[in-house]
C-alpha positions in Angstrom: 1.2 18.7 11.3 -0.9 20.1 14.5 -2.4 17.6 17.2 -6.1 16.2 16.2 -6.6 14.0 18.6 -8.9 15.5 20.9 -11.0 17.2 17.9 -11.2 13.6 16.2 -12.8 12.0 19.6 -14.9 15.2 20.4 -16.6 14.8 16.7 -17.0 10.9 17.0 -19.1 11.9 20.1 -21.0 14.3 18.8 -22.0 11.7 15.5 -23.1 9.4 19.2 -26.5 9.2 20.4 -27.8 12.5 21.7 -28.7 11.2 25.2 -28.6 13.1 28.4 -25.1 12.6 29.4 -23.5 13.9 25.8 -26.0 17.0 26.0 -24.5 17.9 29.2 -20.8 17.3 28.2 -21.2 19.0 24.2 -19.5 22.4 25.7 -16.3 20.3 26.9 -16.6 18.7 23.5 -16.4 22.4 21.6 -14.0 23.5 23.8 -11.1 20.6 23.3 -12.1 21.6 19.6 -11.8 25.3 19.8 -8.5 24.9 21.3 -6.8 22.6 19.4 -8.2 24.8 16.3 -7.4 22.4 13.6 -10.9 22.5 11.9 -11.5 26.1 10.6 -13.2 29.1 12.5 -16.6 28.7 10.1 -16.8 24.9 10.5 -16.5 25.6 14.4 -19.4 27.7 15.2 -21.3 25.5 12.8 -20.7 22.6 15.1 -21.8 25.3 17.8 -25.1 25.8 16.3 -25.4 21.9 16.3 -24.6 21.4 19.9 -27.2 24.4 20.6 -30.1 22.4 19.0 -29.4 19.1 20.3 -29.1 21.6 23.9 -32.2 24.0 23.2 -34.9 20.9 21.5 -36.9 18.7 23.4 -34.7 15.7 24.3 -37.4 13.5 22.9 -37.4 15.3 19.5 -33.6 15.5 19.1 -33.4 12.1 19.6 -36.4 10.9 17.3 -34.0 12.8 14.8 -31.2 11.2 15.4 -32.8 8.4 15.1 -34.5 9.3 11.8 -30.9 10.7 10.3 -28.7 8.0 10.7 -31.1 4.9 10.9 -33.5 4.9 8.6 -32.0 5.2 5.0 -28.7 4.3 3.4 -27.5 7.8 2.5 -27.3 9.0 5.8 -26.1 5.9 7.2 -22.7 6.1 9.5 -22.1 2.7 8.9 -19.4 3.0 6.0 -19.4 -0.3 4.3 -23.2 0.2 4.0 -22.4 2.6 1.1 -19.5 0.5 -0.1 -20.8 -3.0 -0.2 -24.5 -2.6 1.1 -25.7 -6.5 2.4 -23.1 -8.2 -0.7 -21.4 -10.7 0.8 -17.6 -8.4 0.6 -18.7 -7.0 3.4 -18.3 -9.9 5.9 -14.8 -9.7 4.9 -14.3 -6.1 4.9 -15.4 -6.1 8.6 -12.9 -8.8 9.5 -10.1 -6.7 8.0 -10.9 -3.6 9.6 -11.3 -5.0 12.8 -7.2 -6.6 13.0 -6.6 -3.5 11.4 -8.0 -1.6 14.7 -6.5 -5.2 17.3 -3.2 -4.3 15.5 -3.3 -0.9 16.5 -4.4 -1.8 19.6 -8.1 -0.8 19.8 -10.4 -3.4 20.9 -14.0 -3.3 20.6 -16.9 -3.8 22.5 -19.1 -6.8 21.3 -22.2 -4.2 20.2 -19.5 -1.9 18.4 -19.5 -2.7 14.7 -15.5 -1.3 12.9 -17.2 0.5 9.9 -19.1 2.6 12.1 -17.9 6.3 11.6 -17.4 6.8 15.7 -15.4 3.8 15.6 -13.7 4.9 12.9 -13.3 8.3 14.3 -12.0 6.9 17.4 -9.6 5.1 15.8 -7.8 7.8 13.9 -7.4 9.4 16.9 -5.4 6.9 18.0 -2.8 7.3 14.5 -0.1 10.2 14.3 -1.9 13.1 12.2 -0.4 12.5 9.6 -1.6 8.8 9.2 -5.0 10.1 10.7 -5.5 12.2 7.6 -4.6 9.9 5.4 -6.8 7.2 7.0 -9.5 9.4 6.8 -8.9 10.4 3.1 -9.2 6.6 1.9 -13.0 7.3 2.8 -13.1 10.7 1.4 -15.8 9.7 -1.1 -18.5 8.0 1.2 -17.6 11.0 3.8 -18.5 13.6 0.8 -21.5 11.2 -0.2 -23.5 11.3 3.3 -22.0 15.1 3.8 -24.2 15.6 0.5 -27.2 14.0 1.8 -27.4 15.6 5.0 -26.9 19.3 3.3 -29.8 18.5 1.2 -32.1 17.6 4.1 -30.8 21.1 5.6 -29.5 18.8 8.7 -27.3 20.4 11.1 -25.0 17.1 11.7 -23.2 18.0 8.3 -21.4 20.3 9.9 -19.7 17.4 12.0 -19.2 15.7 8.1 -17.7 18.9 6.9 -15.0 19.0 9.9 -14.2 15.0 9.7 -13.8 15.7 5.3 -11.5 18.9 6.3 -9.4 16.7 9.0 -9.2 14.7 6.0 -7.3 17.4 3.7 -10.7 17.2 1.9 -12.1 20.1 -0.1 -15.7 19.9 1.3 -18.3 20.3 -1.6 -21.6 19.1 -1.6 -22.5 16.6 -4.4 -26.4 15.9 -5.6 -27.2 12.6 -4.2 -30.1 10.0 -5.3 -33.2 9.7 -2.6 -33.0 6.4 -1.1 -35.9 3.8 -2.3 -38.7 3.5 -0.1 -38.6 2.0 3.2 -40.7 -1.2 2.4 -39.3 -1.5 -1.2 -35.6 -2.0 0.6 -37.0 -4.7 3.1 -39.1 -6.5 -0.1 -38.7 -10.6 0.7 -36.3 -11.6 -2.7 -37.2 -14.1 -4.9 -37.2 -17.6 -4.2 -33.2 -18.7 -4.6 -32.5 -15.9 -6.7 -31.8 -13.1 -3.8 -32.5 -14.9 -0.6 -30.5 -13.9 2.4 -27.9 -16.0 2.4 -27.3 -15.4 -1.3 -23.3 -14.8 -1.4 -22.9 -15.1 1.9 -18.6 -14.6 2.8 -17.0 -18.1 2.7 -14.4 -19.2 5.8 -11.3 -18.1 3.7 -12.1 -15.7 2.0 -9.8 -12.9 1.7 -11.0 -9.1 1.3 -8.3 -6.3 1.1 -9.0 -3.2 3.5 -10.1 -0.7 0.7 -12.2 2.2 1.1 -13.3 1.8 -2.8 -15.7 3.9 -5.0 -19.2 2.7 -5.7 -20.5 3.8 -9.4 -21.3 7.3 -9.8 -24.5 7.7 -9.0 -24.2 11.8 -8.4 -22.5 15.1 -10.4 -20.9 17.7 -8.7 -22.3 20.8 -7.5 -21.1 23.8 -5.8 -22.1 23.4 -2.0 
């Protein structure tokens, strides 16, 4: 199985912040991907188009975007747990897991880096033999595909990043009708008195959640992409 390495940490910093300093370094970025050539010829100049936006737009404007993409809604969220376990209290534990799972490996974090974040993520399957990598990767297959689905149906350009990472993950990459997410100040609603306050099911010390990538009711049929 060919090298990924350098494709896997060129796409986790292209999902990054579009600030001044990865603008300016997006053609090394396509170019460690071009030449290791493990994400298909199509899928490339699609992340070319990508890298010309964020290059061409006003830096203001491709930022607000960012910013309205990947932070302000669930299905476009590149926090993965978000769409696993959303604020229950498994994902506490999940966290914790993933996080030894990355010390183990020998990835530490920085304190403002969260392990379900699909950079992190990224950057850590870089670290894993490609073999391990794409399996890795393919434990996650389904949220990858869900937020992929979301961002084709908003006509965003970063699903072309989600169409390489699904493909690095042996994935056939097929877009999948996903439900709008609620409204802004429905999602941030105060709960009930005791029935859904903050703390409700909050992790215990102890507690003990197994590193699984699992599948959240179907809430979408397939469709061709």
């Amino acid at each position: 199985m060919k090298d990924n390495r350098y494709t896997l940490r060129a796409l986790a910093l292209m999902l990054g912040y579009p600030g001044a300093e990865l603008r300016a370094n997006l053609p090394q970025l396509l170019d460690a991907i071009d030449k290791e050539a493990v994400v298909p010829a199509a899928r490339r100049d699609e992340l070319r188009t990508l890298a010309a936006e964020l290059t061409r737009q006003d830096p203001m404007e491709v930022e607000a975007r960012y910013v309205e993409t990947f932070d302000r809604g669930r299905a476009t969220s590149l926090h993965l747990f978000e769409h696993v376990h959303g604020d229950s209290r498994e994902r506490g534990p999940a966290m914790v897991d993933l996080t030894q799972t990355y010390e183990k490996a020998g990835l530490l974090l920085a304190p403002e880096e969260l392990p379900d974040h699909l950079c992190v993520v990224l950057e850590f399957a870089s670290t894993q033999p490609p073999k391990l990598a794409r399996e890795f990767l393919g434990e996650m297959a389904h949220i990858l595909t869900a937020i992929f689905s979301a961002l084709v149906q908003r006509g965003n350009p970063y699903a072309a990043v989600l169409g390489a990472v699904l493909e690095l993950a042996g994935q056939r990459v097929q877009a999948v009708h996903i439900a709008e997410d609620e409204p802004m100040d429905e999602s941030w609603a105060e709960p009930e008195a005791f029935g859904g306050c903050s703390t409700k099911g909050q992790a215990k010390p102890g507690d003990v959640q197994p590193l699984h990538f699992v599948r959240k009711s179907p809430q979408t049929q397939g469709v061709t992409a």
